[in-house]
C-alpha positions as CSV (number, residue, x, y, z in Angstrom):
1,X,110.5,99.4,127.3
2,X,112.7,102.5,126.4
3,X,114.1,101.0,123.3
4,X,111.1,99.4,122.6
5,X,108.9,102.9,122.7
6,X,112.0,104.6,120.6
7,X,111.7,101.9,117.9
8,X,107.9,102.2,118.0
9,X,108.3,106.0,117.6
10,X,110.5,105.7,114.6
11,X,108.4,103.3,112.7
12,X,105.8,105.8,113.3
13,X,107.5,108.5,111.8
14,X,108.9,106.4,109.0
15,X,105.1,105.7,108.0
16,X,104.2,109.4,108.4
17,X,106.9,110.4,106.0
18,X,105.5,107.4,103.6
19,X,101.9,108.5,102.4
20,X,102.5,106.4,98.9
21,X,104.8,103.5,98.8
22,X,106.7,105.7,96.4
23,X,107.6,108.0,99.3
24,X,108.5,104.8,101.5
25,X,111.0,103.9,99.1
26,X,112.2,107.4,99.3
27,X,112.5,107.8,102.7
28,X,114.4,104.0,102.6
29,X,116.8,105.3,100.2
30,X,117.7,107.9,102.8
31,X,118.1,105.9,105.4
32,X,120.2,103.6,103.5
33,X,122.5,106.3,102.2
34,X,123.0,107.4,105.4
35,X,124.7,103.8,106.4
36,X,127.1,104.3,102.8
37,X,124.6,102.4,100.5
38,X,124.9,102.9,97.0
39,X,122.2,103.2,94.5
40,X,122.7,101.3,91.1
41,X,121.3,101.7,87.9
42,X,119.5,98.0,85.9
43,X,121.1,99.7,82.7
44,X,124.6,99.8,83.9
45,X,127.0,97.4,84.8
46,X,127.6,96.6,88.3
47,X,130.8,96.3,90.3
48,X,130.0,94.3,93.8
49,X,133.8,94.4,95.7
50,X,133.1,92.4,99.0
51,X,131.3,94.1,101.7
52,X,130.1,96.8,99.2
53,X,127.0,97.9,100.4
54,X,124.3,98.7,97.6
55,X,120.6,99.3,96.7
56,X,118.1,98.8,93.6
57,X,115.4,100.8,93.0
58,X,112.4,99.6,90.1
59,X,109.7,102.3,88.9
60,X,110.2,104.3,92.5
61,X,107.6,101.7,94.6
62,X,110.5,98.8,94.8
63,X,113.4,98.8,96.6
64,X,116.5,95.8,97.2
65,X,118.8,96.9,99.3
66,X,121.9,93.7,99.9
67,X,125.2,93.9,101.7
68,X,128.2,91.6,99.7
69,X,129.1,88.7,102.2
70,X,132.6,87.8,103.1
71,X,132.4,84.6,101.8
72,X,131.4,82.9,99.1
73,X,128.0,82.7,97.9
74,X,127.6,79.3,97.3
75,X,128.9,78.1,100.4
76,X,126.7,80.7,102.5
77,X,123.6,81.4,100.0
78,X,121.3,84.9,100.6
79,X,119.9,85.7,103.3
80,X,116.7,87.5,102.2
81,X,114.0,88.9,103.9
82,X,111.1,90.7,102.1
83,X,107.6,92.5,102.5
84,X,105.7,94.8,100.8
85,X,105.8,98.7,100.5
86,X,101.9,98.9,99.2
87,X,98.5,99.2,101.4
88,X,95.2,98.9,100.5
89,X,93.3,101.9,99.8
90,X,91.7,104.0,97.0
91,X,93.8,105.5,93.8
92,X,92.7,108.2,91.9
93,X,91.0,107.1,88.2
94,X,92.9,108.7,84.8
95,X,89.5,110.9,84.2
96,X,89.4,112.1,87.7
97,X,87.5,115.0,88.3
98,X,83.8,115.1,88.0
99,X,81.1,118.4,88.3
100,X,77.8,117.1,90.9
101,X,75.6,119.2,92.5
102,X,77.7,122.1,92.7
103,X,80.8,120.2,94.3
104,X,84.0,119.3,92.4
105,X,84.5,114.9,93.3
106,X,87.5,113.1,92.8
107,X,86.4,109.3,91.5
108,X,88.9,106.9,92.9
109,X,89.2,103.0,92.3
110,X,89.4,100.6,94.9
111,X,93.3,99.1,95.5
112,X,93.9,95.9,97.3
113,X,90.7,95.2,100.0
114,X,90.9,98.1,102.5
115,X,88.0,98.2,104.5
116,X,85.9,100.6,103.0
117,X,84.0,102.3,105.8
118,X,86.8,103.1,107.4
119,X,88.1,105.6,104.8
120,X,84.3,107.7,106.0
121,X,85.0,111.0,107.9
122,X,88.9,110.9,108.0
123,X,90.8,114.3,106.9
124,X,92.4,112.4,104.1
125,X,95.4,114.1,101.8
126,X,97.0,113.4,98.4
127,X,100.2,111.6,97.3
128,X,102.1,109.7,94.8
129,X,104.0,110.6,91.6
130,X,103.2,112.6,88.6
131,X,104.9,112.5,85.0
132,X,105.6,115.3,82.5
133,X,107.1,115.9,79.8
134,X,110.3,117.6,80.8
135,X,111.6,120.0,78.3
136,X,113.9,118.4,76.2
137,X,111.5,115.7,74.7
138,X,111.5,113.1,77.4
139,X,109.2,112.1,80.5
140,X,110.2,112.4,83.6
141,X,108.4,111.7,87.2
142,X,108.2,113.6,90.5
143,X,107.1,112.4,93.8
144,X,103.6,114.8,94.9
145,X,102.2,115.4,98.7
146,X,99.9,118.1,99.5
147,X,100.4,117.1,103.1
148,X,97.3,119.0,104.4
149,X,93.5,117.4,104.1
150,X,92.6,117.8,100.7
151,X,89.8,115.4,100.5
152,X,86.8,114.0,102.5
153,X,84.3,111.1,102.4
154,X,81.5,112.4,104.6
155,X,79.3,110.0,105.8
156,X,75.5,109.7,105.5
157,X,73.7,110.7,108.9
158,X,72.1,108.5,111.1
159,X,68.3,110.0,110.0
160,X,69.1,109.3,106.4
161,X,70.5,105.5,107.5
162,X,68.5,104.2,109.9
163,X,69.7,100.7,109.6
164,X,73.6,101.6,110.1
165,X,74.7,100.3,113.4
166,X,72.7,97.0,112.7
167,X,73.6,96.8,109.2
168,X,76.9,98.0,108.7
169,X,78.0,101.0,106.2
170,X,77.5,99.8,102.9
171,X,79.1,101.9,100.4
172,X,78.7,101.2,96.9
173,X,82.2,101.2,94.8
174,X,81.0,102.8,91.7
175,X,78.4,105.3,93.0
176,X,79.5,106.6,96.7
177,X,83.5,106.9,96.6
178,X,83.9,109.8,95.1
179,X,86.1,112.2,97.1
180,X,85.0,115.8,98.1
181,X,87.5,117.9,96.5
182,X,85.9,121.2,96.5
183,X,83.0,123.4,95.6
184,X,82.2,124.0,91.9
185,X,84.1,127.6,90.4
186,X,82.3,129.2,87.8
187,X,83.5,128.8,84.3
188,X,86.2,126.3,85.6
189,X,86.0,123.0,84.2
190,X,86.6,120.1,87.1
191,X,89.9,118.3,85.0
192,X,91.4,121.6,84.3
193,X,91.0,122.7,88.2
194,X,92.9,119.4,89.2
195,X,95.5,119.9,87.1
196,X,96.0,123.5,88.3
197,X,96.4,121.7,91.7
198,X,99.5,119.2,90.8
199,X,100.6,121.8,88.7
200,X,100.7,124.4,91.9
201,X,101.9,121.9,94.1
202,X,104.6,120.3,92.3
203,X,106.1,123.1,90.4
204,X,105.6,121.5,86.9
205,X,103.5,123.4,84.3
206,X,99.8,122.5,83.7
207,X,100.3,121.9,80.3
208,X,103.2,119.5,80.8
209,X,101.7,117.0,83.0
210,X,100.7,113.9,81.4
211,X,99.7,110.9,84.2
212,X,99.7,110.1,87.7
213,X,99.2,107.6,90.0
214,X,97.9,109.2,93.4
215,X,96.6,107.5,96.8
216,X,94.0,109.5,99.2
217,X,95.7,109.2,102.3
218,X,94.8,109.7,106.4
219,X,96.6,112.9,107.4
220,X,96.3,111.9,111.1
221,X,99.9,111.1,112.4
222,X,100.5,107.9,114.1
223,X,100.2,107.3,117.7
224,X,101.1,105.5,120.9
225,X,98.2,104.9,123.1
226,X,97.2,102.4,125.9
227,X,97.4,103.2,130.1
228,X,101.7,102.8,129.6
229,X,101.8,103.5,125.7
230,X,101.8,99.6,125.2
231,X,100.5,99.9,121.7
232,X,100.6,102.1,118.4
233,X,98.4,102.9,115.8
234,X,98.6,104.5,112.4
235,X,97.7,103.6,108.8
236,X,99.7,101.3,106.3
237,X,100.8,98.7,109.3
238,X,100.6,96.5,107.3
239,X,103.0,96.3,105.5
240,X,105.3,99.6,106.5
241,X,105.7,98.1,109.7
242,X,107.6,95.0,108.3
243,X,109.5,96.9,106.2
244,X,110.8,99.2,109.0
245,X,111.8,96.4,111.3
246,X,113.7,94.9,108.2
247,X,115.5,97.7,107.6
248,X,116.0,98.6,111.4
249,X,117.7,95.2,111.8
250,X,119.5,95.3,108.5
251,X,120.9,98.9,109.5
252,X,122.7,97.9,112.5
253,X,126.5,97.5,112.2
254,X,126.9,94.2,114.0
255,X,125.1,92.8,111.2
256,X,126.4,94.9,108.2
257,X,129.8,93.1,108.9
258,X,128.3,89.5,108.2
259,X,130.1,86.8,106.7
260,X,126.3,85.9,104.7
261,X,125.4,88.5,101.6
262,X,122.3,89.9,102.9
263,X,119.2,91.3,100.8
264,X,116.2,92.9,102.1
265,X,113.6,93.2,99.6
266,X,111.4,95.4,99.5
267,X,108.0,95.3,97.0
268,X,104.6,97.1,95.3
269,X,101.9,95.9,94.4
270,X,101.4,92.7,97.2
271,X,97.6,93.9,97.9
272,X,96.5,93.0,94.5
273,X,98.5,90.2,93.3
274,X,102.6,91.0,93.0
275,X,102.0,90.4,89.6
276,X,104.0,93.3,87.6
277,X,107.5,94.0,86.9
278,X,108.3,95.3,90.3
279,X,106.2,92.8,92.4
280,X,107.0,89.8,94.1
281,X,106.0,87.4,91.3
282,X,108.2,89.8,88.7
283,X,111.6,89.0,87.8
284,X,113.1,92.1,90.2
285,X,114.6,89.7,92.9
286,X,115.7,86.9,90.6
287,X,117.4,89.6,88.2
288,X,119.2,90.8,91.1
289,X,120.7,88.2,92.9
290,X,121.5,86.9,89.8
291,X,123.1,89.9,89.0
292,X,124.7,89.7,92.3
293,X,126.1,86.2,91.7
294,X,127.6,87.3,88.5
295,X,129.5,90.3,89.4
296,X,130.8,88.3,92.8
297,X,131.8,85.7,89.7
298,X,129.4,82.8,91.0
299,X,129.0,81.1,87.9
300,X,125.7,79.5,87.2
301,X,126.4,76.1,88.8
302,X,127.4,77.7,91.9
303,X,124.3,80.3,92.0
304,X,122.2,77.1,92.2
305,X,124.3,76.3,95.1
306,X,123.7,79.4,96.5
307,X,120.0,79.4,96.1
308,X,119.8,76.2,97.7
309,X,121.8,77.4,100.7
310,X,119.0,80.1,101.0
311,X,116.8,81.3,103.3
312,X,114.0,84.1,103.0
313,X,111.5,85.4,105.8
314,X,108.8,87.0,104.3
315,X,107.4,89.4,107.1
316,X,104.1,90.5,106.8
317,X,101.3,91.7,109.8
318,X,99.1,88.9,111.2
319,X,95.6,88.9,112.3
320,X,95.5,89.4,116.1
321,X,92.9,87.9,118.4
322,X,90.2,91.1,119.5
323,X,88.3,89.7,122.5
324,X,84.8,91.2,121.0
325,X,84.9,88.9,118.3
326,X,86.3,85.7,119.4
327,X,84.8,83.7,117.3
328,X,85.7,85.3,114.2
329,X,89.3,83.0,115.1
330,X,90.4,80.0,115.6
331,X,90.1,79.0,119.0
332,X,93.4,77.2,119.4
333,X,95.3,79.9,117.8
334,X,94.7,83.3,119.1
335,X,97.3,85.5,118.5
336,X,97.8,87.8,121.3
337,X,99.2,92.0,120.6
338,X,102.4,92.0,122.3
339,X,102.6,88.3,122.6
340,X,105.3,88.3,120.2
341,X,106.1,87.2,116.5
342,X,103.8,85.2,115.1
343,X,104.6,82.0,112.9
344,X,102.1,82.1,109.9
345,X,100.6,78.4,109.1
346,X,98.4,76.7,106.4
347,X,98.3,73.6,105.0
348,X,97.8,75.2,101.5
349,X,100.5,77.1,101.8
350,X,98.9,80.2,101.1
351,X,101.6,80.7,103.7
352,X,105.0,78.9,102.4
353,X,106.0,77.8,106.3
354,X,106.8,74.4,106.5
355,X,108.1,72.5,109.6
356,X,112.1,72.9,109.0
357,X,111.6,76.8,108.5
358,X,109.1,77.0,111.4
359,X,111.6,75.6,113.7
360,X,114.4,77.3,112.3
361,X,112.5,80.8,112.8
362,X,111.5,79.6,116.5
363,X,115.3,78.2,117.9
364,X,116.1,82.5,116.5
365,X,113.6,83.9,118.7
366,X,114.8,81.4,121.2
367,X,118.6,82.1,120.7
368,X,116.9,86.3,121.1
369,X,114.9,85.7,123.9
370,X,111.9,86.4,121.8
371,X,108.4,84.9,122.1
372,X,106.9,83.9,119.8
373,X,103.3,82.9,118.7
374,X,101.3,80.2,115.8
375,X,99.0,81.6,114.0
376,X,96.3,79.2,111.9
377,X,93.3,80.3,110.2
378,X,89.9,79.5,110.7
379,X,89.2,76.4,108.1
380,X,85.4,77.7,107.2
381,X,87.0,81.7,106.5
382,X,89.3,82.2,103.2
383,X,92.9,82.7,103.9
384,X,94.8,85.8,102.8
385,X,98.2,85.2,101.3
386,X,101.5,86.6,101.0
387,X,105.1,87.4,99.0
388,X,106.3,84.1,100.9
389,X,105.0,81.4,98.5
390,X,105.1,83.3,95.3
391,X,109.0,84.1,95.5
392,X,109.2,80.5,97.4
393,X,108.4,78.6,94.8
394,X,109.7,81.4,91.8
395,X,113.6,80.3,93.4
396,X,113.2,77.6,95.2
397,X,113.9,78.9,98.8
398,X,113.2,77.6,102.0
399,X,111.1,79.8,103.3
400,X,109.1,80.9,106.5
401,X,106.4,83.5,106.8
402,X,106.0,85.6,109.7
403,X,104.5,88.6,111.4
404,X,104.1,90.9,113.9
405,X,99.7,90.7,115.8
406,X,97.7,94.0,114.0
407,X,94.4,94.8,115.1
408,X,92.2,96.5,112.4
409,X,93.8,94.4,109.5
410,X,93.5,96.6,106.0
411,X,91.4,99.5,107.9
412,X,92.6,103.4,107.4
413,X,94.0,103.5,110.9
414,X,95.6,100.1,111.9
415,X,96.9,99.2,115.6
416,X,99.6,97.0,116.8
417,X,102.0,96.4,119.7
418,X,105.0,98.1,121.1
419,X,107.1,95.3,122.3
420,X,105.9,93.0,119.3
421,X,108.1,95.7,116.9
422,X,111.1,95.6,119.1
423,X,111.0,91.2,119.3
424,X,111.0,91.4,115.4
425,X,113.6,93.8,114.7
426,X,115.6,91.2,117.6
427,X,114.9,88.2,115.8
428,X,115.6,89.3,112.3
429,X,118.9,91.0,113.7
430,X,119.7,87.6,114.8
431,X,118.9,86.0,111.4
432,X,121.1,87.7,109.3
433,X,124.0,87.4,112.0
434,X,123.6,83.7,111.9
């Protein structure tokens, strides 16, 4: 359980370092570095000698990180896995401060589906990027964290919302999300005073500050709780959580001497879509494995080879069985926290596991020791989707989608399971070795 707790505790701190998936990336790059990956630039050229180790970053949110196999691509094919670095929550509008009552609020749009009342009475921060124009008649960007609560949705008391507990918070996404931001100065007009703030927090003069794309964020750090600290809680489980156990099992140097070229792929914008230039339904992965094929001179014939010879996991959090509501699941298919990795199911394929990547995925965690669990969704409840049928389907790679049991799925503080983390980072360890 010692390895376990120490895996748990550095997932933790990987999310508390990550308040935007901007600043995941970031903190990834680090990481990486620190194992001799190099960054490289889309404009340049690339040179791949064999067993280079390399990353990709697109627009600061996206991040592919591969290892140069041994052998030959087409013979071996990638060995992918991917997940997302985005969460649902609220991101601040272009226009954002707005003068009510005396108070300075900070409107906010809805991202992804987070679940809403859970964003009430948190000590919530600030964080993102902001771009300027830097001196010399370009734009540049800078990565922003006040790292302190800076904003509050307070919530209405009981007197004043009788019907609450029987009810449910209801809070209306045009009218009541505003932030708190502060009281109203005198003579100080709400957009200028906001301004003033990125400007004294990031260094970069007011006037020179153009756009941003900011996230509220819980300031609360994460947590292991339970009688023998069996489970962990903090926001953005899903999907930091995958992403860390990825990159735990990539970073280990057992695997970083695989035959296999090895990507882990890491993507925005998941929660509402993956459509853009740096989500899974862009052209970032295909660009670069093609661009990997190329520079490893794999002609075109023998990158269809290699795709063929594929395999992708796409790891994403699963819905865990919570004994109050049982029958908000299907009753033959309770996923239990701590139960182990859970095989994600649907006719559909809203989840792109069929039966030869099911069982491949199950004779790993069988080859690891690892338990694991099958998850199918109720058939009268909408199913949620993932990265795994979109970049399935955009290569043509078997693929099998997976996940670790969260409680609290999309809520502002999230809970999962200690020895679930440490089964994945096993299994996927044991992937790319294979």
């Amino acid at each position: 359980m010692t390895v376990a707790i120490q895996q748990a505790q550095q997932l933790l701190d990987f999310i508390d370092a990550s308040p935007s998936p901007s600043h995941a990336v970031q903190v990834m790059v680090s990481k990486l570095a620190a194992f001799g990956f190099t960054g490289l630039d889309e404009k340049a050229a690339w040179q791949l000698p064999v067993g280079g180790r390399f990353y990709v970053v697109r627009d600061d949110s996206s991040l592919i990180a591969f290892v140069v196999g041994q052998q030959g691509l087409a013979e071996t094919g990638f060995k992918i896995i991917g997940a997302h670095t985005d969460s649902p929550g609220l991101r601040v509008k272009p226009n954002v401060s707005v003068l009510c009552d005396g108070y300075v609020r900070l409107g906010v749009e809805v991202y992804g589906s987070p679940i809403l009342a859970t964003f009430t009475d948190r000590d919530l921060g600030l964080a993102g990027r902001i771009s300027y124009q830097d001196g010399q008649g370009g734009v540049a960007s800078v990565l922003l964290d006040f790292k302190r609560p800076l904003l509050r949705l307070p919530n209405l008391a009981i007197h004043l919302n009788r019907g609450v507990n029987d009810d449910g918070l209801k809070i209306h996404k045009q009218l009541e999300l505003p932030l708190l931001l502060s009281r109203a100065i005198s003579g100080q007009l709400p957009h200028d005073y906001f301004i003033g703030l990125l400007s004294q927090q990031s260094g970069i003069a007011k006037e020179a500050i153009l756009s941003w794309e900011l996230n509220a964020y819980d300031t609360q750090k994460g947590a292991l709780w339970g009688a023998d600290n069996e489970f962990y809680s903090n926001s953005q489980l899903d999907n930091l959580a995958s992403c860390d156990a990825a990159l735990q099992a990539l970073l280990d140097e057992a695997v970083l001497q695989a035959d296999s070229t090895l990507v882990a792929a890491f993507f925005d914008h998941e929660e509402i879509g993956s459509e853009s230039k740096k989500g899974a339904d862009g052209s970032f992965l295909p660009d670069v494995l093609q661009r990997i094929a190329y520079a490893t001179g794999t002609g075109h014939e023998d990158f269809a080879r290699a795709l063929a010879n594929s395999f992708l996991i796409s790891a994403d959090m699963a819905h865990a069985y919570q004994p109050n509501f049982p029958n908000a699941y299907e009753p033959d298919h309770k996923i239990l926290v701590n139960g182990g990795p859970v095989i994600k199911i649907n006719a559909s394929q809203r989840y792109s596991t069929e039966s030869v990547s099911e069982a491949q995925f199950a004779r790993w965690c069988q080859l690891e020791g690892v338990p694991y669990q099958k998850y199918s969704h109720r058939c009268d409840l909408p199913c949620g989707t993932t990265i795994g049928p979109i970049t399935s389907a955009k290569l043509g790679i078997r693929t099998v989608d997976i996940g670790n049991p969260l409680w609290a799925m999309h809520s502002i503080r999230e809970s999962a399971g200690v020895l679930d983390h440490h089964y994945l980072i096993k299994v996927l360890k044991r992937f790319f070795k294979a």
